[in-house]
C-alpha positions in Angstrom: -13.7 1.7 7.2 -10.7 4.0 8.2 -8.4 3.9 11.1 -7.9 8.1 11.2 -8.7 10.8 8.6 -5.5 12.1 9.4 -4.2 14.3 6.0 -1.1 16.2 6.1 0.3 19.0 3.8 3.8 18.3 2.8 4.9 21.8 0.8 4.0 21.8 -3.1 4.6 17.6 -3.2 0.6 17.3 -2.3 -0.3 14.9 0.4 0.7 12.4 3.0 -1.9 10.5 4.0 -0.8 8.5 7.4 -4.2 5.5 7.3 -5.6 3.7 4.9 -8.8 4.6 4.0 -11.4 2.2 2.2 -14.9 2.5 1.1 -18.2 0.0 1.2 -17.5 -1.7 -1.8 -13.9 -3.1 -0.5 -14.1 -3.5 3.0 -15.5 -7.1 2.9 -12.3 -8.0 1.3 -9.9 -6.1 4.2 -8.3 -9.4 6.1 -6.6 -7.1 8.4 -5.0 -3.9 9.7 -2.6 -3.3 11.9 0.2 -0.1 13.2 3.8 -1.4 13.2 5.2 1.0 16.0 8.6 -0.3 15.6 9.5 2.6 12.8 8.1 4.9 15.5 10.1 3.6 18.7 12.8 3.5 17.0 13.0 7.1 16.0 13.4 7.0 12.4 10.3 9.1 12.0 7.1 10.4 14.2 4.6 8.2 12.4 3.6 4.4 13.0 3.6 2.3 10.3 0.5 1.0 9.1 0.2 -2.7 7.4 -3.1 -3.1 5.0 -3.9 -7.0 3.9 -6.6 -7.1 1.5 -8.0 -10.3 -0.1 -7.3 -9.3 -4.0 -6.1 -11.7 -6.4 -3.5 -10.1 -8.6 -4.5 -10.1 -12.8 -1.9 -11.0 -14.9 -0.8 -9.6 -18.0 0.4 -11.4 -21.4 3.7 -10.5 -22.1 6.8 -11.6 -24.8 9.8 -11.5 -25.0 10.7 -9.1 -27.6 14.6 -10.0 -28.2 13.5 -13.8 -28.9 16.0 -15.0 -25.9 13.8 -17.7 -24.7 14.4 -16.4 -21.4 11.2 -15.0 -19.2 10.7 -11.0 -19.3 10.8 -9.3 -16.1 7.9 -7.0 -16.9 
């Protein structure tokens, strides 16, 4: 599944690439795709932006608090 194979060179910072591009083994989980032209229209750059939703259920990580505040770590 990809909406464009467009790739563009940006000097010695590698690569913008414009679409999302995903293989076989994700596609069944893609819920949608869509271009936000608003970023476009309204001249603050030459591109559409693009919105990916994917079905993906996040893992999450054991964490402590390593000052023994009690409080909940950000990361």
């Amino acid at each position: 599944m990809s909406l464009s194979n467009s790739v563009q060179p940006i000097g010695l910072n590698g690569y913008r690439y414009d679409y999302f591009h995903v293989g076989p083994a994700l596609a069944h989980l893609v819920r949608s795709c869509t271009y936000l032209h608003a970023t476009r229209e309204a001249k603050l750059t030459d591109h559409a932006a693009v919105r990916l939703a994917v079905d993906v259920k996040a893992a999450t990580l054991p964490c402590t608090d390593p000052v023994g505040s009690g409080e909940p770590p950000l990361f």
